[in-house]
Structures are given as C-alpha cells and as structure tokens.
C-alpha positions in Angstrom: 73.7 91.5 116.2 73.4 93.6 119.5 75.4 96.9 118.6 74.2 100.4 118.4 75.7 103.3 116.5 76.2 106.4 118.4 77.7 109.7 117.4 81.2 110.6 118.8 82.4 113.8 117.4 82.9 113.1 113.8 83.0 109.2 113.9 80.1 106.7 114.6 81.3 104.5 117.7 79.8 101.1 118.0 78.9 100.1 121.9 76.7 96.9 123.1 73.6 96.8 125.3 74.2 93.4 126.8 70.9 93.8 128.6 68.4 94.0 125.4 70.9 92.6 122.6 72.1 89.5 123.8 75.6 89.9 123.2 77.9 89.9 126.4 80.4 91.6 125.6 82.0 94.1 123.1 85.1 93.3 121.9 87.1 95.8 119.3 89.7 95.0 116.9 92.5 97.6 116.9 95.9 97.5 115.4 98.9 98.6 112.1 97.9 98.0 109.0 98.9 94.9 107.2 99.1 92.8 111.0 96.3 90.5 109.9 93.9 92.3 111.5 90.9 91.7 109.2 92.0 88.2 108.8 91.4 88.0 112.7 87.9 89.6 112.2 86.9 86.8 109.3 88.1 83.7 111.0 86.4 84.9 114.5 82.7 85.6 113.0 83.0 84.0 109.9 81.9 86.7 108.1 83.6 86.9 104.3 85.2 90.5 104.0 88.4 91.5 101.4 91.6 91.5 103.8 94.4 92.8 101.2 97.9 93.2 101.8 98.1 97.4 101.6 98.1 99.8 103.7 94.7 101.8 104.4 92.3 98.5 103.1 90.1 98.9 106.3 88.4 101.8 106.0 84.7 101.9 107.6 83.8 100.1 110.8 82.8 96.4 110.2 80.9 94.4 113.1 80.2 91.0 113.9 79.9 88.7 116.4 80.6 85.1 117.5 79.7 82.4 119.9 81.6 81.1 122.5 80.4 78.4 125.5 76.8 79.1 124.7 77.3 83.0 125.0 77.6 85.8 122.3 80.1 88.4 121.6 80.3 91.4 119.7 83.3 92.1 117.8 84.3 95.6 115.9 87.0 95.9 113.3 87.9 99.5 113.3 90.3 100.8 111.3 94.2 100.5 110.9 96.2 102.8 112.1 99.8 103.4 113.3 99.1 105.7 116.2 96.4 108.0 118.3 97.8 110.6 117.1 95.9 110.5 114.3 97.7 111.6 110.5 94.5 110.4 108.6 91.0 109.5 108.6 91.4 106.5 109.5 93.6 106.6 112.2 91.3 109.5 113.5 88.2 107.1 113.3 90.2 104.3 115.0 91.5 106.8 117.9 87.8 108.1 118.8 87.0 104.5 118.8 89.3 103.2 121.1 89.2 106.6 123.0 85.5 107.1 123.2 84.0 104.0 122.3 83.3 101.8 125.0 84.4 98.4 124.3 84.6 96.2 126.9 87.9 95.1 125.7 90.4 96.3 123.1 92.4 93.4 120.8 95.4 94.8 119.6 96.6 92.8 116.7 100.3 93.0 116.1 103.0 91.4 113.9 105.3 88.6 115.4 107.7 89.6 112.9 107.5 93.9 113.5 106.4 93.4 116.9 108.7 96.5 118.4 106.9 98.7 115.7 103.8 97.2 116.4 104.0 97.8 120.1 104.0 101.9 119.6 100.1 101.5 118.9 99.4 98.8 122.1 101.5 101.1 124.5 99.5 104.6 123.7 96.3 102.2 123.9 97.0 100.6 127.4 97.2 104.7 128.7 93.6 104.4 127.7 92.6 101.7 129.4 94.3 98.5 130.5 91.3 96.6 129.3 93.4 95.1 126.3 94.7 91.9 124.8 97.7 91.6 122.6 96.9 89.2 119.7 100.6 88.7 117.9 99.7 87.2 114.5 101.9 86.0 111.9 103.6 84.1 114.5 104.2 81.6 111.1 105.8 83.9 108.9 107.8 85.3 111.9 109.2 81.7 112.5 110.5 81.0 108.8 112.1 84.2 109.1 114.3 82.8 112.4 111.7 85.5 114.7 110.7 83.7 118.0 108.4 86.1 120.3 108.6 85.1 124.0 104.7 85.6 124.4 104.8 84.5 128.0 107.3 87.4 129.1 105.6 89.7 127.0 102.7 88.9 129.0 104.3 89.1 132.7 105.9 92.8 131.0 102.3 94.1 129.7 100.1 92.6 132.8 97.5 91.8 130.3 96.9 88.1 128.2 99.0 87.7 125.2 97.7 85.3 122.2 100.5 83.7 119.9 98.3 83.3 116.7 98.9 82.4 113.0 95.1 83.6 111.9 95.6 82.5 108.3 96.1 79.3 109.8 93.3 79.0 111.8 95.8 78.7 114.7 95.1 80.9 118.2 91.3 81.7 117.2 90.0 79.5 119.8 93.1 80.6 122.2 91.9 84.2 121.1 87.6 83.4 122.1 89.2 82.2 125.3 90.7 85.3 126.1 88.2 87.3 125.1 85.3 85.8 127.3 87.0 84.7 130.5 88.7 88.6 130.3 89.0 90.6 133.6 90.3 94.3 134.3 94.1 93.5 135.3 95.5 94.6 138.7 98.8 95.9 137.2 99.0 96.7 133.0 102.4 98.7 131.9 102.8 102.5 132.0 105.1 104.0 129.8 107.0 106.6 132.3 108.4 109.8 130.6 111.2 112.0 131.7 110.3 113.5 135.5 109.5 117.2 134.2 106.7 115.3 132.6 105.9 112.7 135.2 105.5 115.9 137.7 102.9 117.8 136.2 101.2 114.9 134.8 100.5 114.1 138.2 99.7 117.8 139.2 96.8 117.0 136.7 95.8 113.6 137.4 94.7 115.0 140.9 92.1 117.2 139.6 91.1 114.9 136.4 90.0 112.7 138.5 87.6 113.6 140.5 86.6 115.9 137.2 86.4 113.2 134.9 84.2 110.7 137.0 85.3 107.5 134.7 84.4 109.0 131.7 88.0 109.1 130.5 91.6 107.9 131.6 93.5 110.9 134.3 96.6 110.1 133.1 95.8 110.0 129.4 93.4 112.9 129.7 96.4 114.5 131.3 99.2 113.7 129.0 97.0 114.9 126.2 96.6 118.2 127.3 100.4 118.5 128.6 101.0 117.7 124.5 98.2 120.1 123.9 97.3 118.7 120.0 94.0 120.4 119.0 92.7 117.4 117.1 92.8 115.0 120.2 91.7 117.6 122.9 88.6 118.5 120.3 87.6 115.1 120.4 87.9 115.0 124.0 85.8 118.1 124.7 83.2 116.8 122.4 82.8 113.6 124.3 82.6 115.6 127.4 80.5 118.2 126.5 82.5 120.9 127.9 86.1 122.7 126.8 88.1 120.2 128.9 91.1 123.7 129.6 88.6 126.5 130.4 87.0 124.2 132.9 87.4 126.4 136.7 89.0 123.7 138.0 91.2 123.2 136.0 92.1 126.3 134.1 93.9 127.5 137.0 96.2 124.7 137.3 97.3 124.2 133.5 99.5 127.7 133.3 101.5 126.3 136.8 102.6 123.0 135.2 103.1 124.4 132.0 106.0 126.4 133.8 107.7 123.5 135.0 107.6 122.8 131.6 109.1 125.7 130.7 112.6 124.5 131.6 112.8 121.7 128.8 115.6 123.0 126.5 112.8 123.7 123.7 110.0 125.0 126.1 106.5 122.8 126.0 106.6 122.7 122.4 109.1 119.9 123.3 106.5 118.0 125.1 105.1 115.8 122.0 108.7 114.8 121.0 108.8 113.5 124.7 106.2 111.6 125.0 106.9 110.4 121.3 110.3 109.1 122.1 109.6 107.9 125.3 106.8 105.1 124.0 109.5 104.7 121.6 112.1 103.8 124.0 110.2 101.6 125.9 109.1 99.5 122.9 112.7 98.7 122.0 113.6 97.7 125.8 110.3 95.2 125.5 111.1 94.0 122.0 114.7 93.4 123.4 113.5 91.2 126.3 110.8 89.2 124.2 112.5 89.0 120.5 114.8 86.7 119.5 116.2 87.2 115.6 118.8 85.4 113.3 122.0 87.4 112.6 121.2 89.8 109.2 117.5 89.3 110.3 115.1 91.1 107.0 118.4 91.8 105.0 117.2 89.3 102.4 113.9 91.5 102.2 115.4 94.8 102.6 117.6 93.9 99.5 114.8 92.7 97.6 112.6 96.2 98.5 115.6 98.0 97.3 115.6 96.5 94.1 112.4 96.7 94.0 111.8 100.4 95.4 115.1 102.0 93.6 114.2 104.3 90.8 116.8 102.8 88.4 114.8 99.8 88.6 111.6 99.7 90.3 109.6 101.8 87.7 110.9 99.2 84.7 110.2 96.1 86.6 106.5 97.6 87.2 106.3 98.4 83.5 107.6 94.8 83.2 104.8 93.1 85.5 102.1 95.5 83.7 103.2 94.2 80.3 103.3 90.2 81.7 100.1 90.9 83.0 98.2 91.9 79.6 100.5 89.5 77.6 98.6 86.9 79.7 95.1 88.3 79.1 95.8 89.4 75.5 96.9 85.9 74.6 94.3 84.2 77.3 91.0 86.1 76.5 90.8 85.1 72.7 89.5 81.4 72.7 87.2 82.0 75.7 85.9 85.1 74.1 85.0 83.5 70.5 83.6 80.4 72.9 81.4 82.7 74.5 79.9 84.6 71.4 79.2 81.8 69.5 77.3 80.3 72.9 74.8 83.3 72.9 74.4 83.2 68.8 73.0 80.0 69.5 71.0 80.9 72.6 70.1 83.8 70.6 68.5 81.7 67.8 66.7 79.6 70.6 65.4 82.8 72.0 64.3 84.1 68.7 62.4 80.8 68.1 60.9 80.8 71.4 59.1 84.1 70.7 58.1 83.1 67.2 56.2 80.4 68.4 55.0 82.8 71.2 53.5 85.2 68.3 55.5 88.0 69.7 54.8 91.5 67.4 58.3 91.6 65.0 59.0 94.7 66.4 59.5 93.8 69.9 61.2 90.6 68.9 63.7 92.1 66.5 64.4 94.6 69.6 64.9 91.7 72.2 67.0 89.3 70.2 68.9 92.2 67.5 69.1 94.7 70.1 68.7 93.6 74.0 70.4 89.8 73.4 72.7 90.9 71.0 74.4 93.6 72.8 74.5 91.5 76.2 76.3 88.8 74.3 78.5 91.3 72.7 79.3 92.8 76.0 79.7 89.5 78.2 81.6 87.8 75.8 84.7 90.3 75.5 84.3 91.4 79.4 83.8 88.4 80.6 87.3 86.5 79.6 90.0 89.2 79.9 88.4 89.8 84.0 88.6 86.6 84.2 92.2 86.8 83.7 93.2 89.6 84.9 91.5 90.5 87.9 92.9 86.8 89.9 96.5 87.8 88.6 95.8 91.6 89.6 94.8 90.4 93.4 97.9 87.5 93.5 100.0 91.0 93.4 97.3 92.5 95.9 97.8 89.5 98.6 101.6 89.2 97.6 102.5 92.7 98.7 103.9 94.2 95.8 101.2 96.7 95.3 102.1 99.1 98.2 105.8 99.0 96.0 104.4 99.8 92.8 102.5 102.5 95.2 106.1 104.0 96.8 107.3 104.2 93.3 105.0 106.6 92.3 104.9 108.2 95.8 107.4 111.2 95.1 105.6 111.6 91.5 102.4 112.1 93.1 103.9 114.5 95.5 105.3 116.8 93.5 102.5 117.0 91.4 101.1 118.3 94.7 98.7 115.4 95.8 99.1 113.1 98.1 101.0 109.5 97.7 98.3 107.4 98.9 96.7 108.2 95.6 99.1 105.8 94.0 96.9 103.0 95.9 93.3 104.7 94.8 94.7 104.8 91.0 95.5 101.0 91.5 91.9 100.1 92.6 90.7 102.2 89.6 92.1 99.4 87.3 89.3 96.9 88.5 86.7 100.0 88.5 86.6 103.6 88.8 83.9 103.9 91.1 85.8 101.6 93.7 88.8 103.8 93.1 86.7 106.9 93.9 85.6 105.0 97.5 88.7 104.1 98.0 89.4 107.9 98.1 88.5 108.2 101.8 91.9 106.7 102.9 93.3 110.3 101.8 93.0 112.6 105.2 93.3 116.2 103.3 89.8 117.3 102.0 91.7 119.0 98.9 94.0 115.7 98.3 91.1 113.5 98.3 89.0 115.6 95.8 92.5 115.7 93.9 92.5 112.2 93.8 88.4 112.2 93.2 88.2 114.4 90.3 91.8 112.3 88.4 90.6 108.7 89.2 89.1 107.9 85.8 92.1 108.8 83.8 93.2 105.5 84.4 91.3 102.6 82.6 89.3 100.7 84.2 88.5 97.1 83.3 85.2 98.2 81.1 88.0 100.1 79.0 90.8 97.2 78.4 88.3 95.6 75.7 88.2 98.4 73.8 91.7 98.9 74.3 92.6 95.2 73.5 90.5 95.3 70.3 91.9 98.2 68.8 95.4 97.0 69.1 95.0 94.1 68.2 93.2 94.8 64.7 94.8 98.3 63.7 98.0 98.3 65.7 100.0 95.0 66.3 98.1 92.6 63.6 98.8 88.5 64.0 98.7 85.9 66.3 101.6 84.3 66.9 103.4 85.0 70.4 105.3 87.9 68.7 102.4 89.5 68.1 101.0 89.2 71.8 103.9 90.1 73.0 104.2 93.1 71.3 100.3 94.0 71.8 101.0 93.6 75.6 103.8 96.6 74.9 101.2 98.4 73.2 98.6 98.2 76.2 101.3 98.9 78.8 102.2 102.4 76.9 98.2 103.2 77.5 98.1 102.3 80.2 101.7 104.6 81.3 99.9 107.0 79.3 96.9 107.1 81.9 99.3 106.9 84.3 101.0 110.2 83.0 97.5 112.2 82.6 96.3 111.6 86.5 100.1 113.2 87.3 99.6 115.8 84.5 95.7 116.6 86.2 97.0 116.6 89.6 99.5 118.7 89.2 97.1 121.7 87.1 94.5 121.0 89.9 96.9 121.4 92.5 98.0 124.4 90.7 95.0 126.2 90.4 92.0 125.9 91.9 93.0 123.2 94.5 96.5 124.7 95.5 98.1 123.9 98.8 100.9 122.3 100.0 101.2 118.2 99.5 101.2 116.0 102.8 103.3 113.1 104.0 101.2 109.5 104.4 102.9 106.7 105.9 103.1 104.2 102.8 104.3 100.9 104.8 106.2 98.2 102.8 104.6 95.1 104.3 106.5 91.5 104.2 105.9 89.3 101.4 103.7 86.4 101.5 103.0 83.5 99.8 99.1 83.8 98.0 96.5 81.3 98.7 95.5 81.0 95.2 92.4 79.2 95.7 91.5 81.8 98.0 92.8 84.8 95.4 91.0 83.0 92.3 87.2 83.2 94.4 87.9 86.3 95.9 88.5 88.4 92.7 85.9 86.1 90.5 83.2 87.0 93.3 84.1 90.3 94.7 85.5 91.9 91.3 84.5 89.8 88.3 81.2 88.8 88.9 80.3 91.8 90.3 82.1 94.6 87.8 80.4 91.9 85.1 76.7 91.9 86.7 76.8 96.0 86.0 77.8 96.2 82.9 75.1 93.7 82.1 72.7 95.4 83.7 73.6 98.5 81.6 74.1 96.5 78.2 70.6 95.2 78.4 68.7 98.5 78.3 71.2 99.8 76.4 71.0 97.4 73.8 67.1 98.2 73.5 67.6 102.1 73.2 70.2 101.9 70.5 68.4 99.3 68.4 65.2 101.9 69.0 68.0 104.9 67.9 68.6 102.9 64.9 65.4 101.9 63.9 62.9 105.1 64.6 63.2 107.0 61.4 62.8 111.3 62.0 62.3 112.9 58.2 63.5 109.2 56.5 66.7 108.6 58.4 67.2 106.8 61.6 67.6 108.9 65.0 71.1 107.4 65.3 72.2 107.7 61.3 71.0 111.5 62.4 72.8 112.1 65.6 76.2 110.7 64.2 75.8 113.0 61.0 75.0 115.8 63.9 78.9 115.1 65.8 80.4 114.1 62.7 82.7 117.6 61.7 83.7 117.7 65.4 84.2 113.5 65.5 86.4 114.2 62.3 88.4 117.2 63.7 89.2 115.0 67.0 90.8 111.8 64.4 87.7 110.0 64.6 84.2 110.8 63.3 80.6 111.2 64.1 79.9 107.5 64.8 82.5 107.1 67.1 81.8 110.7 68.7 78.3 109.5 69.2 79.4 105.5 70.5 81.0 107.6 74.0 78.0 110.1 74.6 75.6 107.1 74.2 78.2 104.9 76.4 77.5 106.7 79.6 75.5 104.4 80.9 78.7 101.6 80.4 81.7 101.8 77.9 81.1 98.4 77.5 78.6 99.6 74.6 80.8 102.0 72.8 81.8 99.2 70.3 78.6 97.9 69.8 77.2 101.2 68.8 79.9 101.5 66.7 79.1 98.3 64.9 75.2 99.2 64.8 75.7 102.4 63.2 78.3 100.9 60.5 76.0 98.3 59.3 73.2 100.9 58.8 70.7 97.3 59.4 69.4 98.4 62.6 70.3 95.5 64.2 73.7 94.6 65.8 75.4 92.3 63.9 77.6 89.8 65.2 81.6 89.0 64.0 83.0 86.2 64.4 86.9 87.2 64.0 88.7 90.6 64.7 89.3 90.4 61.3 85.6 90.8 59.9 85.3 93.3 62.3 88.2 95.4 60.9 86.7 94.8 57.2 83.9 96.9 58.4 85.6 99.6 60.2 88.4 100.2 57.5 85.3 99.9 55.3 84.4 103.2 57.0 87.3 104.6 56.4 89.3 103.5 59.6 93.3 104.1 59.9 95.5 103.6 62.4 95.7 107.0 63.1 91.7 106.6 63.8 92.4 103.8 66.1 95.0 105.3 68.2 92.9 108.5 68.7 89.7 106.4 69.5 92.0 104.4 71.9 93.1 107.2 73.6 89.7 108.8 74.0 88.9 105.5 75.1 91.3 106.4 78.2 90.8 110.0 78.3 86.9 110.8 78.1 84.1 111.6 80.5 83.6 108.6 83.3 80.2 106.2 83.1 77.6 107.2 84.7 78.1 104.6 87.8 81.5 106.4 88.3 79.7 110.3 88.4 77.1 108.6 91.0 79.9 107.8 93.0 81.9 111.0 92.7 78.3 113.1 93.6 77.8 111.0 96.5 81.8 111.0 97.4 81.9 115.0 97.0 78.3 116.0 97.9 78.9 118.4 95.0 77.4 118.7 91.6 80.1 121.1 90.4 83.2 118.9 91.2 81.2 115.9 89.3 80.7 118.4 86.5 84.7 118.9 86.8 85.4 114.9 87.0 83.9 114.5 83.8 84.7 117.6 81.5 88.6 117.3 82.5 89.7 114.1 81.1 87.3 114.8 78.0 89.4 117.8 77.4 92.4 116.6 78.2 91.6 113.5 75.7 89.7 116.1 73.0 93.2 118.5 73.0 95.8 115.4 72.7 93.4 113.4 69.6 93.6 116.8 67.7 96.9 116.8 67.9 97.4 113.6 66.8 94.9 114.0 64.3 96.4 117.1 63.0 100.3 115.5 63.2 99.8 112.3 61.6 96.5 112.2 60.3 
C-alpha cells in the first residue's frame, strides 16, 4: 500500500515514500472520539473495519489508501483523542502521530453538532502545522437537531479547506478526495494568540528554535511546549530530535530569562498550562459563535433524556431493565432454532456414520468421529449458535445507538472507588461478546496498574461461551415451564448472574487495588455521544460476521478436538475403569464440598480449551456409555442430571462457578501476550476460581 512503519518514541508512526510506493501523498485521519472518524476511514478506502459509538473504539493505527484521478493516496486512521496533551494511550499515540509523523496532510474530523468542542483538537493541531483540513461530519444529524455550520466562514476563519460531510451518507467523500489531492500549504492558517506575558517569550524562543530546529518541528509549537514545560510532550520531543531539546547551549541560556517574565503571572509559570488551556478555549467559543447557528433550548431534549438516563435513582434500574429485555429475547428466541439445529446434525450424523461404514472405517475411529468429534460439535453449535445469534445483533443496536458509554458512566464512580479506572466499565462490556476481546480492549486504559486491574478482572463477567450454560441451568432447575411467565422470569434469573458478575469484577478490583496493585484511581474522559438511529442491516452483518461467526468458528475449533479427547477419556479403561469415570472419582470429595461433585469438578478443568464443552462432559460422564448422547428436550436432560443426584442448590452453585472459574485457555493466551507476564496469567485465572470456590461452599454449606 506504500507506507512504512518507523519508530517514534514509544509509538510506530506511519510515513509514505511517494518515490518507491506509489502513493502520492499521506493523508492522516485525526480527530474526538465518536465524530465519525472511522466511518470517514471506511467510506474513503473501502476497507470494512468496526466503527462503534463509544469512546476509545480506535485503538491501533489502521492504514489504507484510495484512488483519486488516476493517482493513489495513503490514508492513516490514528487514534481518537480529545487533545495533545495526551491523558491516555491513545491520545499519546495520536499526538506523536500528528506531532512526529509526517503526513503530508492532517484531516481533522469534527462534529457539526459539537463543533466548538470539537475545535479544541483542530486549533492545538494547526500550531503544528497548517497543513490540515477540517472534515465536519454529521452535518445530517446536526441539521435535525436545528444546528447549521457556516462551513464557508469557518473556512475564511481557519485559512485552510473546510468539508461539510454526512459520511454515513456517503455525502462529502468525493468533496473530501478533492480536498485531499488538489491540497497546498496555505499562506495564512489561524493562530490562537495567548495573553502578551506569553506571546513575549514565546517569541524570545521562536528566534532561536528556528534556526535550531531546521524544519524538523513547528518554533512556535516547539516553543509553547516548553514555556508549559509538560514532561510527557517535551520527552517525545527530545526523542524525535535526538537531543534534550532545554540543555541544548543555545538554548539553555535563554529558557531561565523568559521564564522570569513569566514570573509575574499571579500563580508564577505553573500558571502557564491553564493559559494556554483557556486561551484555545476561548478562541473556540468566539469561532463557534461566528459559524453556529442553534434553535432556542438547543440539546435540552437530550440532556433530559441523559439525565434520566445517567441519574443513579434511575439509570442503574433501567440498565438492569435492558439487560433483562435482552435475555428475555434470547431465552424465549434461542429454543426453536436450537432443537432445529440438533436434530439437523443427528441426521447429518447418521449420514456420516453411514458414509464410514461403507468406507470400512476400524469401529474405533468411527465411534470416536461420529460419538465423540460430531457429537460434541453438534452439541456445541447447536446451543451457541442461536442465543449469538440473538444476542450479539441486539447487543451492537445498543453499541451503534449510544447507550453503552451510559451504561459505562453508570458504573463509572463504582469502578472508581473500587480504585480502578472507569473506562473499565467499557472493557467489561466487550467481555460479554468474549473475554479475550475484553482483555484487548484493555489498552484504552493509560495507567499500567489500571489496565492489569482491568486485565486480571475481565473474566468475571460471562462471556457468551458461558450464557448457554447459564440459560440451561435456569431454565431446567430454577424457573421450570414455557409459557411467557416463565421466560420472563428466567430472563430475571440471568440478569441477577449476570449483576452478580458485575459485583465480583468491583469486589476484585477493589482487593487488587488494595493490595498488591494499590495506587490512587485516575480520571478518563467518558464522553456521552448523541444518539443515533442504527442501520440495522448494517448492525445485523456486522455482529453475525465480526462476533458471531467468529466467537462461533473458535469454539468449533475447540469442540472438535475436544470431543475426540473426552470420548478417548471415557473409553480408555486404566485397572477396568475409564480414565474419565477415574478422574471424576479423583475431584469428587472436593466437587461435593464446593455444591457440586466430581463430574462437574472435572467438566471445568477439561473445559479449558472452551466452556462450551463443560456440559457435554457432563452428559458423557453421566451416561457411563462412552459416547455422548444426544437429548432432545431440557427435560430429558434434567432426568439425567437429577438422576445423579442434581438439586437446585447443585445448579445454582454450578452456575455460579460457571461465572466465577478460571478463564479458557484462548482468554489466558491473550492475558500472557497482553501482560508479557506468566505470573499475572497465573493470577487471572486462580482469582475468580477462588472467589467462585469460597462463595459455592457457602452456598453449599447454607442451603445444601
């Protein structure tokens, strides 16, 4: 595609060789969260990547490029972030970018609708460079809101081309190409001016930077930056120049000079940040002032919904509400489809056993491929398969809809003062669909000991492997029936779990942040976007391909060989009993002492690979026939477990060990890779098995 990595400080910087890679030009995507900004990216290169409505989705650089009148151009979408003084990773990896980088030309994305907010970001970029291009998306939305943006003036304010675009729409990407390609340094771009104190020894620096720098960095930004004199920014500068930027002799003996003209600002120079803060500030509300036009009461309708929404007297229920409406739906839904499904691979299953009949396959191996390998995959595929299905499109219609970053503010002072960090309400979230993801989805969280807080809880929640397990238990041992009533309440029933899980990750952060990861909790910018309206068709692909298919394709590719090493467990015999009829009798006192017993003890440990399997094993070891037998109703299956002595007290401990128990194996891949640490993926996995081994005995021990 014609880019080249290349290391800047901590970050990887994307720059183009127009001479060897045939791209042009190197245009970068900057911009707030939640502006559209990924949208942008997708419609320009028509590359397919996830743009949902939270804060902190973008993450890790994505390139592309596109064609335009014959000619090729590069285009970067680096992360969101709110300002270049960076508060997170992100934001840090989007400031060296735009600082260091070397595109050719910067596209700032903003709002139409939160344009003077949006404008903070464009303002501190343009004392960069003036090499920019304002791209104000959600022109639409902005307009059935009453919002007009005068992009013309706003152009004539800035100096630099201004796009009117509505990317969801299609509308300005062509307008947007334009801009890009026929793009030329402007003679004049806006400069913020500060209060004189400032503007004097700005310019007291400016003299030497320039000559000093040579073009490899902005005077006046190089000088503003030392006058604030954050150590973040200035270490990013002095590793892109190679050289400690204040002890240079040129300069050195300049800096202590202006920093006593400084001196008479009421605070002294530590007052020099809040300056320079303010002043960006102020000028964005004079620009917005001269370019916005608003109805009367403009966002009053939203502001009362996000307080309804947001209030503690009422947010938390109507999130419990959603959460219950959400597995009444897939409880009642996944039923049909799931009998539909078995009964499709017991047939396919009996084709398969008579292909390899009449291919004179040894009974062994065929007994092991159709009893063990088949019959697990259908197992496993057939209860997944139908509750994703369900879920996971509803799940994302609240993604794109912009409820989630509520449901995430709600929680935000919980997480807080169990001494994490409140961006780990929107990790936890992503843990529903899979715990792995949640565990990438980590890296939004800037602290190091936040982020390994947020690592180490992640499974606590269920993830969509567990709902199955969850859903089955209920509905045979807990809320029996199947009328509505029945669903209804069984929805209740998973929403508690799922509360429950909810309640352990603040429970775990809080002892982690109390012991061995103590420190003080920080303060994330959780942004509360605007509404808007889902394109279903869009939501329905997106979570069946992305989610679904994908969350569905592991957990197949785990069932298989699983299914073939338990059949092998239960049918290799070690001093006349099976290796599986052995093990369980081995965990059975301890399975017993937790509420369960040794079978079900022995279903986790050999559902590492997938908890998709647990039941299976279950069933397996129950029928003692060393093949999996299939059910055709919860209520056969429940015969057999009750025929093992199962009680409800049983089921409830198994379900909450189903929530609280070591996480599959793909999850403690990700956490070794996420942590580089074998010791803190030892931790991930023995805390929420203790946790969920102390709480069964006491249930065990209460009720039992």
């Amino acid at each position: 595609m014609g880019l080249t990595l290349r290391s800047v400080g901590k970050n990887a910087a994307v720059t183009g060789e127009a001479g060897g890679t045939g791209c042009c030009r190197v245009a970068a995507l900057a911009g707030n969260p939640n502006v559209g900004k990924s949208t942008v990216f997708n419609g320009l290169t028509g590359l397919r990547q996830h743009t949902g409505n939270w804060s902190g989705k973008t993450v890790l650089t994505a390139a592309g490029s596109f064609e335009y009148r014959g000619k090729s151009y590069a285009l970067v979408d680096i992360p969101g972030a709110y300002s270049l003084r960076a508060g997170s990773a992100e934001e840090e990896a989007a400031r060296d970018f735009i600082t260091f980088g070397g595109a050719d030309v910067i596209v700032v994305v903003c709002d139409a609708g939160a344009l003077e907010r949006n404008l903070n970001l464009a303002l501190q970029i343009l004392e960069v460079t003036p090499n920019v291009i304002l791209a104000v998306n959600l022109m639409d939305e902005a307009k059935k809101r009453g919002i007009t943006v005068d992009t013309q003036e706003l152009s004539r304010i800035l100096g630099i081309p201004v796009v009117p675009m509505a990317a969801r729409r299609g509308r300005g990407l062509e307008e947007l190409k334009r801009a890009i390609a026929d793009f030329t340094p402007p003679e004049y771009a806006y400069t913020v001016k500060y209060s004189p104190e400032v503007e004097e020894a700005a310019n007291r620096l400016e003299m030497v930077l320039e000559n000093l720098l040579d073009g490899a960095l902005n005077p006046r930004f190089t000088a503003l930056r030392l006058l604030e004199n954050e150590p973040g920014m200035l270490s990013a500068i002095d590793a892109h120049l190679g050289f400690e930027l204040k002890k240079h002799p040129l300069l050195a003996p300049l800096l202590d000079p202006v920093r006593g003209v400084l001196e008479t600002f009421p605070e002294g120079i530590g007052n020099v940040s809040n300056t320079l803060i303010e002043g960006v500030y102020r000028a964005c509300e004079s620009i917005a002032e001269r370019c916005v036009r608003g109805p009367a009461g403009y966002g009053e309708r939203q502001l009362r919904i996000d307080r309804f929404l947001t209030r503690r007297s009422t947010g938390l229920p109507v999130m419990a509400a959603l959460l219950a409406v959400l597995f009444f739906i897939t409880v009642k839904g996944a039923n049909a489809p799931s009998d539909a499904l078995y009964a499709l691979f017991e047939k396919s299953g009996a084709l398969l056993s008579k292909a390899l009949a009449a291919l004179c396959v040894p009974a062994p191996v065929h007994d092991a491929l159709v009893y063990g390998v088949w019959r697990v995959l259908g197992y496993v595929v057939s209860v997944m398969l139908p509750p994703m299905a369900i879920f996971f499109p509803l799940f994302t219609v609240l993604e794109d809809l912009g409820y989630l970053p509520r449901a995430a503010f709600n929680l935000d002072s919980g997480f807080r003062k169990a001494g994490a960090c409140g961006k780990q309400c929107l990790t936890m979230a992503m843990g529903f669909g899979c715990n792995a993801a949640g565990v990438v989805g980590c890296r939004i969280i800037d602290s190091k000991r936040e982020r390994l807080i947020a690592v180490l809880t992640n499974s606590l929640v269920p993830c969509n492997g567990r709902f199955p397990i969850l859903i089955a238990l209920i509905t045979m041992f807990l809320v029996t029936g199947s009328g509505a009533g029945s669903a209804v309440l069984a929805a209740l029933a998973l929403t508690g779990f799922v509360i429950g899980g909810v309640a352990a990750t603040l429970a775990a952060s809080r002892l982690l942040s109390r012991t061995i990861l103590k420190g003080q909790p920080s303060s994330p910018t959780l942004e509360l976007p605007p509404f808007r309206t889902p394109k279903v068709g869009e939501v329905v692909v997106r979570s069946l391909l992305d989610r679904t298919v994908f969350v569905l394709g592991r957990a197949a590719a785990v069932a298989a060989p699983a299914g073939l090493l338990i059949w092998l467990a239960a049918n290799v015999s070690i001093g006349g009993q099976s290796v599986l009829r052995a093990v369980t009798g081995f965990f059975d006192p301890l399975g017993r002492f937790l509420g369960m017993d040794g079978v079900i003890l022995t279903a986790f440990i050999l559902g590492l690979p997938a908890n998709e399997t647990v039941v299976p094993i279950i069933i397996m070891a129950y029928a003692a026939t060393g093949t999996f037998q299939g059910y055709e109703s919860p209520d056969a299956l429940r015969l057999l477990l009750t025929q093992n002595g199962w009680t409800a007290v049983t089921a409830v401990c198994t379900a909450v060990f189903t929530i609280l128990h070591w996480p599959c194996t793909t999850t403690l891949l990700t956490i070794k890779k996420e942590t580089g640490s074998l010791k803190w993926t030892l931790l991930a996995a023995a805390l929420p098995a203790a946790m969920g081994a102390v709480l069964c005995a006491l249930i065990a021990h209460i009720f039992g």
